[in-house]
C-alpha positions as CSV (number, residue, x, y, z in Angstrom):
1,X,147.3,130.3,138.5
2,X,150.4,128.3,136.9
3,X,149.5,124.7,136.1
4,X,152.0,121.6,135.9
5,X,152.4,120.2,132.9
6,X,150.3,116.9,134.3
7,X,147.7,119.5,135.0
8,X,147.5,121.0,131.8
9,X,147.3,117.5,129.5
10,X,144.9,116.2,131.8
11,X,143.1,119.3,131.5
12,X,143.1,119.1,128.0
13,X,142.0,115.3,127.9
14,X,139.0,116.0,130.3
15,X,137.8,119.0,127.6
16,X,138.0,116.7,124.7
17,X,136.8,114.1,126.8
18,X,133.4,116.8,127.4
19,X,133.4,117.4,123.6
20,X,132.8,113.4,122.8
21,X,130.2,113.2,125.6
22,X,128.4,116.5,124.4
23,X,126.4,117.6,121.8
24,X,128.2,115.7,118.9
25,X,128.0,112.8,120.7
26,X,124.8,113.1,121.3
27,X,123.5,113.6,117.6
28,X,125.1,110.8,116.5
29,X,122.3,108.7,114.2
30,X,120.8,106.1,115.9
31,X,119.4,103.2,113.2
32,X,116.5,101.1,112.7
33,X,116.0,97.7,110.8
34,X,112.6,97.1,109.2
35,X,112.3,94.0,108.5
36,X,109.0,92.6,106.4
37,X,108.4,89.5,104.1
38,X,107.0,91.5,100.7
39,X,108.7,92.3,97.1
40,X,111.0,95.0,97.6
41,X,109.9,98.8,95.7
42,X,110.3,102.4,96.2
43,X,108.8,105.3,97.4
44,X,106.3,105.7,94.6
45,X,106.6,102.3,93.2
46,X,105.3,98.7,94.3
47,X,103.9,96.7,96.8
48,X,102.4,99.5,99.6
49,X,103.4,97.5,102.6
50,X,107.2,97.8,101.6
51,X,106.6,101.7,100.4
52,X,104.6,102.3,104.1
53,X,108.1,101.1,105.4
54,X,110.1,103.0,103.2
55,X,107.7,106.3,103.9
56,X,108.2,105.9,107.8
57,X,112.1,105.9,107.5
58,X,112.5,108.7,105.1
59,X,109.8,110.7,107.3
60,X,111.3,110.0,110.3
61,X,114.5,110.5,109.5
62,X,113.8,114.0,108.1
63,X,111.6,114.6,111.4
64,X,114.5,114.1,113.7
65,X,117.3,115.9,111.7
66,X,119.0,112.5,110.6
67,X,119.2,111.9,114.4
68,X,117.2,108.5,113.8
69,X,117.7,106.3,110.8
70,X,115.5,103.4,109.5
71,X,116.6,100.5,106.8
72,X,114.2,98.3,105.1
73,X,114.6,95.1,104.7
74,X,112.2,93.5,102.1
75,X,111.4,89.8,100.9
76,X,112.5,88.2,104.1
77,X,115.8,89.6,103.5
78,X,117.2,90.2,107.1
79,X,115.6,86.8,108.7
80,X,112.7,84.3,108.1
81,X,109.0,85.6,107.8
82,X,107.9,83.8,110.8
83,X,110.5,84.7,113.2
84,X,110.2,88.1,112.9
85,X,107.6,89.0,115.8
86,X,109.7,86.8,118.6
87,X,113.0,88.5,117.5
88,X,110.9,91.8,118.0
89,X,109.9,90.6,121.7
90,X,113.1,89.9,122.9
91,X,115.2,93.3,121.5
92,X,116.8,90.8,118.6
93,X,114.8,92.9,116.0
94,X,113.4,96.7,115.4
95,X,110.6,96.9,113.5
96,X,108.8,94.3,111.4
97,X,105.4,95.3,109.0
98,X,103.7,91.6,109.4
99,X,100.6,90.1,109.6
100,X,99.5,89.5,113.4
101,X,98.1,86.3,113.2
102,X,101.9,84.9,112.1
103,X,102.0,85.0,115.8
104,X,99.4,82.9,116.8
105,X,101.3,80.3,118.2
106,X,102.8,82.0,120.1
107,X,100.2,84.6,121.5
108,X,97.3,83.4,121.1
109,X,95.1,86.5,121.0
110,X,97.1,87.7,117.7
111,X,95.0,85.2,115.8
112,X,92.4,87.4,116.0
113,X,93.9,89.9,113.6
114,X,92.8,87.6,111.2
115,X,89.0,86.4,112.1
116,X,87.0,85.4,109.2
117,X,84.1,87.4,108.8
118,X,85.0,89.3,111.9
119,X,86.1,92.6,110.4
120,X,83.6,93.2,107.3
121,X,84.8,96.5,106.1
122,X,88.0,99.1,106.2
123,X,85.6,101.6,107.9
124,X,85.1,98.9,110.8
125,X,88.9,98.0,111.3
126,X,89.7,101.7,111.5
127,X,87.6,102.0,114.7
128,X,89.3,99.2,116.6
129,X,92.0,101.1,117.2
130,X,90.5,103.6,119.5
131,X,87.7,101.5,120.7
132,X,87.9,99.1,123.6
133,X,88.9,95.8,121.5
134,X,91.9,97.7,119.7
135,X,92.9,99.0,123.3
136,X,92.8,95.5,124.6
137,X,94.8,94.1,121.8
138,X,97.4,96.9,122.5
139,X,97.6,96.3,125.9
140,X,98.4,92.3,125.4
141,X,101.0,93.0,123.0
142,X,102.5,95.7,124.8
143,X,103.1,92.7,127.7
144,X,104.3,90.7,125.4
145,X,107.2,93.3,124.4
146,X,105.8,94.8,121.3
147,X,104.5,98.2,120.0
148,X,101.9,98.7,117.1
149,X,103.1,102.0,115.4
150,X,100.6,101.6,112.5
151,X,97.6,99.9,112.1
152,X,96.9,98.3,109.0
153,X,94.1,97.0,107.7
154,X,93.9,94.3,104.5
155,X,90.5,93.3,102.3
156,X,91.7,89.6,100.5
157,X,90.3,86.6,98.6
158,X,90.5,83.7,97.2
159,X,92.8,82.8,94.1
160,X,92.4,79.4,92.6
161,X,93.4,76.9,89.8
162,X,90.7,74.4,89.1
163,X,87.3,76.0,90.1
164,X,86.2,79.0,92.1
165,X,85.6,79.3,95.5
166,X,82.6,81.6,96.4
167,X,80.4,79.5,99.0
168,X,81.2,77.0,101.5
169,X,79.9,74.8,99.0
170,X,82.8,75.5,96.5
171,X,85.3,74.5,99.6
172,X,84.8,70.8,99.8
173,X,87.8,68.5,98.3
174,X,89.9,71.6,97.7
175,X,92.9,72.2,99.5
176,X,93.3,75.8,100.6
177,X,95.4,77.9,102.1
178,X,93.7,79.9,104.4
179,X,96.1,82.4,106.5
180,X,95.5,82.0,110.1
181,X,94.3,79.0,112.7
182,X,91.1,80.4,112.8
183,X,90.3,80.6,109.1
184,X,91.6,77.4,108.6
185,X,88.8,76.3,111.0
186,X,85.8,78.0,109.0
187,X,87.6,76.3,106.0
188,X,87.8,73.3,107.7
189,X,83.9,72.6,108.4
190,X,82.9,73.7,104.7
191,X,84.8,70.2,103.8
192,X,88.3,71.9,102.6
193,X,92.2,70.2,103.8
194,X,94.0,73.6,104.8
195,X,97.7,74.1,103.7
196,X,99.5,76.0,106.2
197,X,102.6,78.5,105.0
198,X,103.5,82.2,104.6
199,X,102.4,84.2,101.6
200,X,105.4,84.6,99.9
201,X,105.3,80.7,99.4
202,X,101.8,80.2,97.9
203,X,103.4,80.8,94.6
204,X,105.3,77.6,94.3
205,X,102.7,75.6,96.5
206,X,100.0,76.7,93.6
207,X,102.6,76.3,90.9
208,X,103.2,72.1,92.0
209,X,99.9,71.9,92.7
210,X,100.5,71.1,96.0
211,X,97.5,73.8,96.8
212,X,94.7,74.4,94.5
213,X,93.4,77.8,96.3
214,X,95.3,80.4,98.7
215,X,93.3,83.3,100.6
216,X,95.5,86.1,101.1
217,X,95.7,90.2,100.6
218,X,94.6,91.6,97.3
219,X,98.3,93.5,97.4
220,X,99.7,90.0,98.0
221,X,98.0,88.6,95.2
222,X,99.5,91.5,93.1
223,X,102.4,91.2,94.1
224,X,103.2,87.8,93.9
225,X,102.1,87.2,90.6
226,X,99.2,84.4,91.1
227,X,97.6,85.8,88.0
228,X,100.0,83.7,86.4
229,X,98.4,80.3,87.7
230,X,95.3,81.1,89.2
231,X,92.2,81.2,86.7
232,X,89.8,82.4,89.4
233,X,89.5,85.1,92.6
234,X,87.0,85.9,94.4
235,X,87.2,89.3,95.1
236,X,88.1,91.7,97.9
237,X,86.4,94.9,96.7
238,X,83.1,94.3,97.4
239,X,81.9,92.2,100.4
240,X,84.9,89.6,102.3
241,X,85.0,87.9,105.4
242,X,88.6,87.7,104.9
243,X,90.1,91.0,106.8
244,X,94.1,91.1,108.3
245,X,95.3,93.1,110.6
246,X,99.0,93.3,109.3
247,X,100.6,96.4,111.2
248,X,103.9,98.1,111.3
249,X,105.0,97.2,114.8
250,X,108.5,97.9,117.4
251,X,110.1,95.9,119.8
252,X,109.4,97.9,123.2
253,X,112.5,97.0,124.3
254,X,114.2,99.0,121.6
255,X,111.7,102.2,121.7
256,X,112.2,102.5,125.4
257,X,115.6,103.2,124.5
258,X,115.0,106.1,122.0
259,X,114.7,109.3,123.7
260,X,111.2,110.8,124.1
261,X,111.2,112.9,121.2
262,X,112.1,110.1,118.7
263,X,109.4,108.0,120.5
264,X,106.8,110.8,119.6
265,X,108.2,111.2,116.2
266,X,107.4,107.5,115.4
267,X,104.0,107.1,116.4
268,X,103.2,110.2,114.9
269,X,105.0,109.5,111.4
270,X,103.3,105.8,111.7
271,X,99.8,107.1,112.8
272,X,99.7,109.6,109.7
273,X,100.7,106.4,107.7
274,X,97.4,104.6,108.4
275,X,95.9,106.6,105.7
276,X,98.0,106.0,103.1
277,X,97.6,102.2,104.0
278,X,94.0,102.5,103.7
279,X,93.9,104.0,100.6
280,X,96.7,101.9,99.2
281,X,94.6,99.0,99.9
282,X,91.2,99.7,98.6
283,X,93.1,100.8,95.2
284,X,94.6,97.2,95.3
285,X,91.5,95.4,95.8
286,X,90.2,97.4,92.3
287,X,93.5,96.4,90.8
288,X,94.0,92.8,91.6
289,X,90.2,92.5,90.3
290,X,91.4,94.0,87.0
291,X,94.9,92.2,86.8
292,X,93.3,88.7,87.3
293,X,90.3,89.7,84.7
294,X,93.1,91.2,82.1
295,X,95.1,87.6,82.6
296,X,91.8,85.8,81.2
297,X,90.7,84.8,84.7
298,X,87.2,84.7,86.2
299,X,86.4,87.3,88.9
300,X,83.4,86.4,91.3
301,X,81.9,89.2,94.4
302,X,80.5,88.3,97.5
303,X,76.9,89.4,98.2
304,X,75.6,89.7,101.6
305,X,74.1,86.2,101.6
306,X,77.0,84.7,101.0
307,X,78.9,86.6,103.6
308,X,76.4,85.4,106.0
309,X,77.0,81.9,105.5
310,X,80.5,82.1,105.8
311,X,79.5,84.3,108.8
312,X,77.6,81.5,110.8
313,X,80.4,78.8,110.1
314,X,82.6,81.2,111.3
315,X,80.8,82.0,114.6
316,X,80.4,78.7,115.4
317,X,83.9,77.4,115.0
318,X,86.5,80.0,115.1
319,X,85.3,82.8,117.4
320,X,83.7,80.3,119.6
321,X,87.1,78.3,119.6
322,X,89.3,81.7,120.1
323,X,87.0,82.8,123.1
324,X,87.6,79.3,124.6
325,X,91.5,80.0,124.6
326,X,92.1,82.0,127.8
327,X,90.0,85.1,129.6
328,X,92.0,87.3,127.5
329,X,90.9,86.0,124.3
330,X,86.9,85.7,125.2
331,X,87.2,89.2,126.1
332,X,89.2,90.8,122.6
333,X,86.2,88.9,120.9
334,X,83.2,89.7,122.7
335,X,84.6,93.6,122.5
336,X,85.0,93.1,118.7
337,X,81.4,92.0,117.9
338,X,80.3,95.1,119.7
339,X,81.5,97.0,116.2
340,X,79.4,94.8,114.2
């Protein structure tokens, strides 16, 4: 068959036209931005939130042949700490590693992902996921346009200036920074003024003495150097009521666009994570004991009595509060009290 010379170019144009559209096309990297508020480290080295993050790109990456990049984006680099979970809603951000409760104003039913005295061991938190409150939490955010890829669990404490705070008795006059709505409650009724901010700034609000005691992670009190100010913690490694649920989550919107095998490939790379995080933790609840000690401060464990105190003050204020918030909320807690 002879062809016109119009034939043959547009011939030619159609068969490089099919090469863009085909298989090179096709693996060209896609990319992900990890965005989280913590100290920036490596792979081996550093806070374990930021080397999670940095874990799940390089494993995911070498999962999907390069076909599916991830950047990380520590210390609040890419935007502001507490506008990370809306930007994840609405398709404006990837992936964010941050601590549920940030969200509480917005969703209410986050704020249970940090419930004093809720959550009293790692062992417990690791079972919500499959049980019927970790389902139900799931499903809410899932509405709400966002994806938990790994769960991850946090023991914390109290770090102080002046005096310790052990009891509800220790809480009077001191103002504290507690973490969520609902632990600012139980701090609340034990006579403390609560101080509302994100870790990252408890440094400086210690340092003016514009707060004279922050509860947060044991990682984030290694991380952020308190050692340097504080002169007592209350400990993490034993007994605390103070557990966060601080997970590496998506935006749906985004992983509804990556094809099916790069959806499997991250929840399986950030399931297999949940591990590491666990481990990571505990180690960090050993080590912020020994940092603080080694800086001359006083370290103090919670026995079970004292857990129970906090316990009651808790029950009556902040879960019976969160179970007054919506139908939604009353159920997540009533399932949640069926692991204690």
């Amino acid at each position: 068959m002879n062809l016109s010379r119009r034939q043959l170019i547009h011939a030619a144009g159609g068969t490089a036209l099919a090469g863009l559209m085909g298989p090179a096309f096709a693996q060209t990297p896609g990319a992900l931005k990890i965005s989280h508020q913590f100290p920036s480290g490596s792979l081996t080295e550093g806070d374990f939130r930021d080397r999670l993050c940095r874990k799940f790109a390089a494993e995911v990456e070498k999962r999907t042949n390069g076909a599916l990049k991830a950047s990380v984006y520590p210390g609040s680099s890419l935007m502001k700490t507490n506008a990370q979970f809306s930007s994840m809603r609405k398709g404006a951000l990837d992936m964010s590693l941050v601590p549920l409760s940030y969200a509480g104003g917005e969703v209410p039913e986050t704020n249970i992902g940090l419930m004093p005295a809720l959550v009293p061991s790692y062992e417990q938190g690791a079972a919500w996921k499959t049980a019927e409150v970790g389902k139900q939490l799931a499903k809410v955010l899932d509405d709400k346009g966002v994806i938990i890829v790994s769960w991850v669990w946090q023991a914390g404490g109290v770090a102080s200036r002046a005096r310790p705070l052990v009891t509800p008795d220790d809480a009077k006059g001191l103002k504290v920074r507690g973490g969520s709505r609902e632990m600012d409650m139980m701090l609340k009724t034990a006579g403390a003024s609560v101080i509302t901010l994100p870790s990252n700034e408890i440094y400086a609000a210690m340092q003016t003495g514009a707060m004279d005691a922050a509860m947060t992670s044991s990682t984030s009190f290694i991380s952020f150097k308190l050692e340097e100010i504080a002169k007592h913690l209350t400990s993490g490694r034993v007994k605390t009521y103070w557990f966060m649920l601080e997970p590496l989550m998506i935006s749906k919107e985004v992983f509804s666009k990556l094809p099916k095998a790069q959806q499997d490939v991250v929840l399986a790379v950030g399931a297999e994570l949940e591990v590491f995080a666990r481990d990571a933790a505990k180690a960090d609840d050993k080590t912020a004991a020994e940092i603080y000690a080694k800086a001359g401060a006083k370290v103090y464990d919670l026995d079970d009595p004292t857990l129970k105190k906090w316990q009651v003050i808790a029950r009556d204020t902040a879960w019976k509060d969160f179970a007054e918030k919506n139908e939604s909320c009353a159920s997540l807690i009533s399932a949640a009290q069926k692991l204690l």
